[in-house]
C-alpha positions as CSV (number, residue, x, y, z in Angstrom):
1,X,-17.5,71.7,-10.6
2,X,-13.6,71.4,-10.6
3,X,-12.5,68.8,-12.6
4,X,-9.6,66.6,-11.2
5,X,-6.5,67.2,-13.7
6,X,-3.2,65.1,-13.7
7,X,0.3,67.2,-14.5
8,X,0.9,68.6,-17.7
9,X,-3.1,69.8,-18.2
10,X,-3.1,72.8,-20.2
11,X,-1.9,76.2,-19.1
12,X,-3.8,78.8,-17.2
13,X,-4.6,81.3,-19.9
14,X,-2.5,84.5,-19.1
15,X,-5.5,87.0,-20.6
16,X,-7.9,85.4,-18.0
17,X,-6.8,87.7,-15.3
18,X,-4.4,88.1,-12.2
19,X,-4.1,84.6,-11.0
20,X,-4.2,84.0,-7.0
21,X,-4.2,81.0,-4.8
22,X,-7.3,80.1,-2.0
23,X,-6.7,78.6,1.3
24,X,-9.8,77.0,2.8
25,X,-9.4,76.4,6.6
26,X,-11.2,73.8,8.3
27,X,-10.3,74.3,11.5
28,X,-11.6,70.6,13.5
29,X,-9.4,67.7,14.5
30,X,-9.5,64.6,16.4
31,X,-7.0,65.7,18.9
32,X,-4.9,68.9,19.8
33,X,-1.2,68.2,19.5
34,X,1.0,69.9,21.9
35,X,3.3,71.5,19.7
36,X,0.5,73.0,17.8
37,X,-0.4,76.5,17.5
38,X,-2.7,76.8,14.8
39,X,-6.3,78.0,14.7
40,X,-7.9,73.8,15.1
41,X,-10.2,72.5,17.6
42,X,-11.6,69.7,18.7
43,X,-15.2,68.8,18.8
44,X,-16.7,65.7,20.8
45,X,-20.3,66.5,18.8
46,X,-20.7,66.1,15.2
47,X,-19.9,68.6,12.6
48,X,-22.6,70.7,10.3
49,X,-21.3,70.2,7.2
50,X,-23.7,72.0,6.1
51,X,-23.9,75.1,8.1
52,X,-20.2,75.3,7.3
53,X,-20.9,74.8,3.6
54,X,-23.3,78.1,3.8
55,X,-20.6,79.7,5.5
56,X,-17.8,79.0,3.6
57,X,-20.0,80.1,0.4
58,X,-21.1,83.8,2.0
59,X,-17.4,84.0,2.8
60,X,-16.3,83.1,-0.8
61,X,-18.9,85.9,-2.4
62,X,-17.7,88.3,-0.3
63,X,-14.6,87.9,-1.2
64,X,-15.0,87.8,-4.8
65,X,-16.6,90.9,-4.4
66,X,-13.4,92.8,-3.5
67,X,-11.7,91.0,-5.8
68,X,-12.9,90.4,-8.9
69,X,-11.6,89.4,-12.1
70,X,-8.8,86.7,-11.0
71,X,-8.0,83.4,-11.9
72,X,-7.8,80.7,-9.4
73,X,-4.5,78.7,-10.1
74,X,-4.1,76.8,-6.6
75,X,-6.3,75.8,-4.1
76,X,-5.3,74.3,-0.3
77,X,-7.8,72.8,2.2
78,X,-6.1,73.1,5.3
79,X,-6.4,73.0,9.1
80,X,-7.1,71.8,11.2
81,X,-7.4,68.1,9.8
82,X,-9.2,68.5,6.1
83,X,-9.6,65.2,5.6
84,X,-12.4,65.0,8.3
85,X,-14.5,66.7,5.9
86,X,-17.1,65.1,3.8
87,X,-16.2,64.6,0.4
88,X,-19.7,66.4,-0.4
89,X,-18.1,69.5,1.4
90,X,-15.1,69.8,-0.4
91,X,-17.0,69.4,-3.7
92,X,-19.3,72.2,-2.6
93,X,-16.8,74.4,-1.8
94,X,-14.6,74.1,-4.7
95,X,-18.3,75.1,-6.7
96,X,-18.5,78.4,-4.9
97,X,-14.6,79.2,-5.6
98,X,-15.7,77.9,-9.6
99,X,-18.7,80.3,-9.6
100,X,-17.1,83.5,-8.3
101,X,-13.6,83.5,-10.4
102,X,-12.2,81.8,-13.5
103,X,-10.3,78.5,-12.2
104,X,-7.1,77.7,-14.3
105,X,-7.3,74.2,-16.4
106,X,-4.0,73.2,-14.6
107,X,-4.6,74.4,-11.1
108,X,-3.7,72.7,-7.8
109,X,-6.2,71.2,-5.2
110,X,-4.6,69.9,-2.3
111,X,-5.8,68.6,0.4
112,X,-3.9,67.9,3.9
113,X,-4.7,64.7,5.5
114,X,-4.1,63.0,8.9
115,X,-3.5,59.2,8.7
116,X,-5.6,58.5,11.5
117,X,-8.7,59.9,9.2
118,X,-7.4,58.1,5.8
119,X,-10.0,55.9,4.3
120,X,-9.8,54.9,0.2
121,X,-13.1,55.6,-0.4
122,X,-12.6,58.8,1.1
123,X,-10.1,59.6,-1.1
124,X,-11.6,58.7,-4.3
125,X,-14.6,61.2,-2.8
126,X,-12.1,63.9,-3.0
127,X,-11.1,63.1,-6.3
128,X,-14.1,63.0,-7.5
129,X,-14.8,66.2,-6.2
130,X,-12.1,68.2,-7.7
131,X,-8.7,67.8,-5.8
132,X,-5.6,66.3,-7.4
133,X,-3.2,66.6,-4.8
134,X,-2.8,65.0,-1.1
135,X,-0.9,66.3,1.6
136,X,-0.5,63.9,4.9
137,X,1.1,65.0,8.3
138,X,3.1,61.6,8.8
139,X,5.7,64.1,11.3
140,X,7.8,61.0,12.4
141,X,8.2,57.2,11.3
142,X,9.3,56.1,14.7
143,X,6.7,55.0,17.0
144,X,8.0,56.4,20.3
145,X,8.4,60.0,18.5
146,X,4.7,59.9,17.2
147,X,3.9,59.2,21.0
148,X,5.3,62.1,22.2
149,X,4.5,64.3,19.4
150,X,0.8,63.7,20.6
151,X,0.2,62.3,17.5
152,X,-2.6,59.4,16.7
153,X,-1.5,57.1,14.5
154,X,1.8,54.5,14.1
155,X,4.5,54.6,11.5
156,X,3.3,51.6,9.8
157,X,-0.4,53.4,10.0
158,X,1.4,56.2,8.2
159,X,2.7,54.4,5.5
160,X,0.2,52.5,4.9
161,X,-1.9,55.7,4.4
162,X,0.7,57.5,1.9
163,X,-0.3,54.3,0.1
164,X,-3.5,54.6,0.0
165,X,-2.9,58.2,-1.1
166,X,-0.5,57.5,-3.9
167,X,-3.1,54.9,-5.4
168,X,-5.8,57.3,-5.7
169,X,-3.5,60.7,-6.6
170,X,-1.0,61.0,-9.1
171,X,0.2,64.4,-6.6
172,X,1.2,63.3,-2.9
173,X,3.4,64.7,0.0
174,X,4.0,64.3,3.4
175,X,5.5,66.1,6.1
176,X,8.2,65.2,9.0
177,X,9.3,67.1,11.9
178,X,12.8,66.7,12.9
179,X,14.8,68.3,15.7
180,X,12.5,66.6,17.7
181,X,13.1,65.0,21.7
182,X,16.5,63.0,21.7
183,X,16.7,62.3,18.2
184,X,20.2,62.0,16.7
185,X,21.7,62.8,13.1
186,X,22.0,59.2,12.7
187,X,18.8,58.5,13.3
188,X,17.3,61.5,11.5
189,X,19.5,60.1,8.4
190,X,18.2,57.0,8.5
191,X,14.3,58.2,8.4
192,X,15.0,60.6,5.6
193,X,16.7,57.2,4.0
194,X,13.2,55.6,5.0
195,X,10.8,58.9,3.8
196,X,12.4,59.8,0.2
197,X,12.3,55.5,0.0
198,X,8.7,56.4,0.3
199,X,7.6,59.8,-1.0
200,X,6.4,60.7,-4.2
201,X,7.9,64.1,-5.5
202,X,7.7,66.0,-2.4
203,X,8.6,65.9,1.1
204,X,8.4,68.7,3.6
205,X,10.3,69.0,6.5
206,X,10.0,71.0,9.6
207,X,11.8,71.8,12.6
208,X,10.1,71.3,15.8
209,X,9.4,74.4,17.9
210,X,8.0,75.3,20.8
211,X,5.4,78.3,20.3
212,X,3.6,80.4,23.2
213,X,0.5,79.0,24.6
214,X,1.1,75.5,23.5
215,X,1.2,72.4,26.3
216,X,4.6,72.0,25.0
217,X,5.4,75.3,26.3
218,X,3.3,75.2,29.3
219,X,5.5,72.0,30.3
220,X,9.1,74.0,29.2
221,X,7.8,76.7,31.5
222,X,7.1,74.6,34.4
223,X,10.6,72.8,34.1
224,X,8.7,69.8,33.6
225,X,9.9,69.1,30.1
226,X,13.7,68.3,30.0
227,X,12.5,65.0,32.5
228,X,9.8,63.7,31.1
229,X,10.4,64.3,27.4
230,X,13.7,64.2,26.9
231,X,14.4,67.5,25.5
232,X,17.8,67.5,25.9
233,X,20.4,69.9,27.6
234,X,19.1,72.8,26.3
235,X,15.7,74.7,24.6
236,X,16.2,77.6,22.4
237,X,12.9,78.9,24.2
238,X,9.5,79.8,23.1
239,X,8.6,80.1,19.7
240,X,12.2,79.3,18.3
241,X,13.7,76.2,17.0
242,X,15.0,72.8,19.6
243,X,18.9,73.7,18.3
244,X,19.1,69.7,19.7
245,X,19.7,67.3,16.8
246,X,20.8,68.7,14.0
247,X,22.3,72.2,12.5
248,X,20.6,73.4,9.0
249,X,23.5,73.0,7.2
250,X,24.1,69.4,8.0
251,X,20.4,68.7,7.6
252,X,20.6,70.4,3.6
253,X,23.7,68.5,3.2
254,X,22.2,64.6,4.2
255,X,19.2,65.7,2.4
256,X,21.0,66.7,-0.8
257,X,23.5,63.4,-0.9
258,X,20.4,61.3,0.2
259,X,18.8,63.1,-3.3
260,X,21.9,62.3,-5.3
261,X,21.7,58.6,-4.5
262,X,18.0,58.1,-4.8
């Protein structure tokens, strides 16, 4: 087993091989967003957690196989949406990764989590099972954006889910999307006000695209999208950035005075 470790745990030992990181992918979610292009599916029937546990373990030997002799310094369950899995899951997996390669005392576990699937006991499952660090995909703090982002859950359902996640990990993130239909500077300012208000010691931020194959994409094609969305006057077209509400360089520059004053 993995044993949960806060910051400043001992270092990996640098004689106990080459150390690499392992991405687990669980690749089920409640619903598809339409922005998303990533490997996840929906399921209407219930999950084998078990058939997945044997699977994930085969694919974990096999891979320790062709490489041998590493040490494990980070670990990331993601997806997909994670935090559907069973504690029990997450605890089995992280046994396989401990049983095939040296795992370093101070390594990572993090675990990405939807706020529609945040419960506390959950979380104290995964602690007890060996992660130490939570990621959730909050993507907006305004209602109407999270509505048209496909998303499942409400700002104040957000919140009150980084809450839960900063009461049972001393490690938490969460992610925004920005750039996103008819959003302005302003109001982009004033939710990065709202998010570092709330974060721990990491945000991530991404700009919204619109990627090939996606319903988002579907809709741009169709000429559907500027009407009913909002989009704005122009798209920068599949798979590149909405250049809508905000340049890079005025983004870095509210996010670094934001910083300064926090």
């Amino acid at each position: 087993m993995i044993d949960p470790v806060a910051p400043g745990a001992a270092l990996a030992d640098p004689d106990a091989g080459p150390q690499f990181g392992v991405y687990v992918h669980w690749p089920f979610c409640l619903s598809k967003c339409p922005y998303c292009d990533f490997n996840s599916h929906v399921r209407r029937a219930p999950i084998d957690d078990q058939r997945f546990v044997r699977a994930f373990t085969a694919e974990i030997a096999s891979t320790a196989a062709r490489v041998p002799d590493h040490t494990v310094s980070t670990i990331f369950f993601g997806g997909g949406t994670p935090s559907l899995m069973q504690p029990a899951t997450v605890g089995a997996i992280l046994d396989a990764i401990a049983r095939h390669w040296n795992v370093a005392p101070d390594v990572e576990v993090t675990l990405e989590a939807n706020p529609t699937s945040v419960e506390a006991a959950r979380f104290r499952g995964y602690r007890a099972a060996g992660v130490n660090r939570v990621s959730l995909g909050v993507q907006a703090l305004d209602d109407r954006a999270l509505a048209e982002l496909g998303r499942l859950h409400t700002a104040r359902e957000a919140l009150e889910a980084v809450h839960i996640a900063q009461s049972a990990f001393e490690r938490t993130s969460f992610d925004l999307i920005y750039a996103r239909p008819q959003q302005t500077p302003q109001e982009w300012e004033n939710e990065l006000r709202r998010a570092i208000a709330e974060a721990g010691e990491h945000l991530s931020l991404y700009q919204l695209t619109v990627e090939a194959e996606t319903p988002f994409a579907a809709l741009h094609a169709a000429g559907k999208a500027r009407g009913e969305f909002g989009y704005g006057a122009q798209w920068a077209g599949q798979g590149a950035p909405l250049a809508r509400a905000m340049p890079a360089a005025e983004l870095v520059a509210t996010l670094a005075a934001e910083l300064e004053r926090a």
